[in-house]
C-alpha positions as a LaTeX table, in Angstrom:
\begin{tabular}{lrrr}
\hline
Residue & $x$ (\AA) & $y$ (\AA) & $z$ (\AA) \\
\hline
Unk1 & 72.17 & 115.06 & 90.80 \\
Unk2 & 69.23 & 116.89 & 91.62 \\
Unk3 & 65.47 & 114.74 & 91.16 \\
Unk4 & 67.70 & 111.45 & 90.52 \\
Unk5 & 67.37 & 108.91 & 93.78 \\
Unk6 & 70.24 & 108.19 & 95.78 \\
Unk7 & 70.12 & 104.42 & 95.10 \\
Unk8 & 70.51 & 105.52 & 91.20 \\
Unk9 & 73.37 & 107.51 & 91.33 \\
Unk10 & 75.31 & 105.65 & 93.60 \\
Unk11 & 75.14 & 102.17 & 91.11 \\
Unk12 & 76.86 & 104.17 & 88.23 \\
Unk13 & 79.18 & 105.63 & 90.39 \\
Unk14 & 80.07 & 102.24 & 91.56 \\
Unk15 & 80.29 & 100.59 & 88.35 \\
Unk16 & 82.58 & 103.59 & 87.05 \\
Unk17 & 85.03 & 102.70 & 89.55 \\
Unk18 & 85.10 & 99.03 & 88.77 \\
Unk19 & 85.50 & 99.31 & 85.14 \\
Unk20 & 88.04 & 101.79 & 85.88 \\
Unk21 & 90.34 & 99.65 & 88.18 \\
Unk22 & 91.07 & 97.50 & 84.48 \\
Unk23 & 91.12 & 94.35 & 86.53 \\
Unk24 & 89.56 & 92.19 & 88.65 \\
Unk25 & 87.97 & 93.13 & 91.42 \\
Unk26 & 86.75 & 92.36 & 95.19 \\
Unk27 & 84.18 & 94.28 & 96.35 \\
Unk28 & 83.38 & 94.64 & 100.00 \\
Unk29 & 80.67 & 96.97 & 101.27 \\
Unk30 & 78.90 & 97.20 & 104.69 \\
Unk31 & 75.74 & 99.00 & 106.08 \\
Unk32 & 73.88 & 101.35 & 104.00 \\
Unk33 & 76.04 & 100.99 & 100.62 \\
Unk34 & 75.32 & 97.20 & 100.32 \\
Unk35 & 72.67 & 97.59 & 98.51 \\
Unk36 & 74.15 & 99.79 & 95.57 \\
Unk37 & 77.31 & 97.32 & 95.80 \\
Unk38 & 74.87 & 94.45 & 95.42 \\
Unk39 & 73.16 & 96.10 & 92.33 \\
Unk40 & 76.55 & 97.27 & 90.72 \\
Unk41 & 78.06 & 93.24 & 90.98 \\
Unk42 & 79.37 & 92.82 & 87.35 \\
Unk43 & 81.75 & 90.32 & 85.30 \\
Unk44 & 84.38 & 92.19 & 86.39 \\
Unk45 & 84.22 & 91.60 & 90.03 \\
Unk46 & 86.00 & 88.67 & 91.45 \\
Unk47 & 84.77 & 88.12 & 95.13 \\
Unk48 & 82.04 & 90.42 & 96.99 \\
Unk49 & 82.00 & 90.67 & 100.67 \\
Unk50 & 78.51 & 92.17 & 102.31 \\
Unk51 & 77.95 & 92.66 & 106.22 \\
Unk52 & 75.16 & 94.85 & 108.29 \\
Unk53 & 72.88 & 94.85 & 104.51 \\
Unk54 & 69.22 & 94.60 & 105.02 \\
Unk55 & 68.01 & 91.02 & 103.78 \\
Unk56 & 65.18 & 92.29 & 101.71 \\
Unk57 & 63.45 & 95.11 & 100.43 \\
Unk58 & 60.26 & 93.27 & 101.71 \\
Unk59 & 61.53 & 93.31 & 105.48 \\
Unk60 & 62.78 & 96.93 & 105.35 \\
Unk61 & 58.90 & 98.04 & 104.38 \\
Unk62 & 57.76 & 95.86 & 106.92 \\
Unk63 & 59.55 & 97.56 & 109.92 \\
Unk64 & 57.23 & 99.81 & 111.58 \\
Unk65 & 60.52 & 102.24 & 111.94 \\
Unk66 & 63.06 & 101.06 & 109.10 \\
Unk67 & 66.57 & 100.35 & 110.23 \\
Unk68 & 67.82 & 101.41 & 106.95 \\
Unk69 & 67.47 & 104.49 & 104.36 \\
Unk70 & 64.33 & 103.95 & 102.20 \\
Unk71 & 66.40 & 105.69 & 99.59 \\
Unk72 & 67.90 & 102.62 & 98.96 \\
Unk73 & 64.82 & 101.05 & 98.30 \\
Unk74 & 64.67 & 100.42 & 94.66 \\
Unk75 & 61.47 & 102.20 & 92.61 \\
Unk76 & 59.09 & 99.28 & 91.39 \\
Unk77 & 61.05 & 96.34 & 92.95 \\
Unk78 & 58.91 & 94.56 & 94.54 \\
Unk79 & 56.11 & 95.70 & 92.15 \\
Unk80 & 58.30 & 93.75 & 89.60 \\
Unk81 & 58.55 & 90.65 & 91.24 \\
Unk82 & 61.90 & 91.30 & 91.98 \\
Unk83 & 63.81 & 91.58 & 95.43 \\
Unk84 & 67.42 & 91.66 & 97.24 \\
Unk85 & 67.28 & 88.12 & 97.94 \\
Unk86 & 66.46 & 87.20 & 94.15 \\
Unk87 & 69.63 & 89.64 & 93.12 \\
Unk88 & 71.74 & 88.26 & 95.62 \\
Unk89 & 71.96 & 84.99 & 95.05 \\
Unk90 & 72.97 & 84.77 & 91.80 \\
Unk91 & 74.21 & 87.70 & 89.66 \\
Unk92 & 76.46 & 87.41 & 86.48 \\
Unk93 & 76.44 & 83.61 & 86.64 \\
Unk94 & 78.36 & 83.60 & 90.26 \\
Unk95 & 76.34 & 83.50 & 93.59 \\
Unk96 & 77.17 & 85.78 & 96.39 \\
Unk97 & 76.64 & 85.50 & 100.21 \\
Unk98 & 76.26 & 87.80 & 102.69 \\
Unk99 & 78.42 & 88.11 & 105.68 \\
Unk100 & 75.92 & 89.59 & 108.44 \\
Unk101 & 72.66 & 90.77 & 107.51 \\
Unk102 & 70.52 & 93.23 & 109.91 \\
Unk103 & 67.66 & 90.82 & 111.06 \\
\hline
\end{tabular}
């Protein structure tokens, strides 16, 4: 627990849960644990509902006073070419929308 981020735990606690539920799954998550919902979207998951997410890693470093936890800020995304809109819209060969993103 200790020297792990928050964003990295949460994702395998996540996917624990959904492999453990046998089935498949809908996934709804709102505010803070969007993110780790978002990352932890697998096969297994039938529908995913998302409301009061950020809509990017990009516009959560650009706030002068982030609305949102920068421990959810994955390490090296945007280093990597990589961010929450890119995930989002397609994961696992299904695309996902967001209900209400914070602006």
């Amino acid at each position: 627990m200790l020297g792990r981020p928050l964003l990295s735990q949460r994702v395998p606690d996540l996917r624990a849960v959904i492999r453990a539920t046998g089935g498949p799954v809908r996934l709804a998550a709102r505010g803070v644990m969007t993110v780790p919902a978002l990352l932890a979207l697998s096969s297994e998951v039938k529908s995913a509902y998302f409301a009061g997410g950020i809509p990017s890693y990009r516009a959560l470093l650009d706030q002068e006073e982030p609305s949102f936890p920068l421990a959810y800020l994955a390490f090296g995304a945007l280093a990597g070419g990589r961010d929450l809109p890119t995930d989002s819209r397609v994961r696992h060969g299904r695309e996902w929308t967001a209900a209400a993103i914070l602006g």
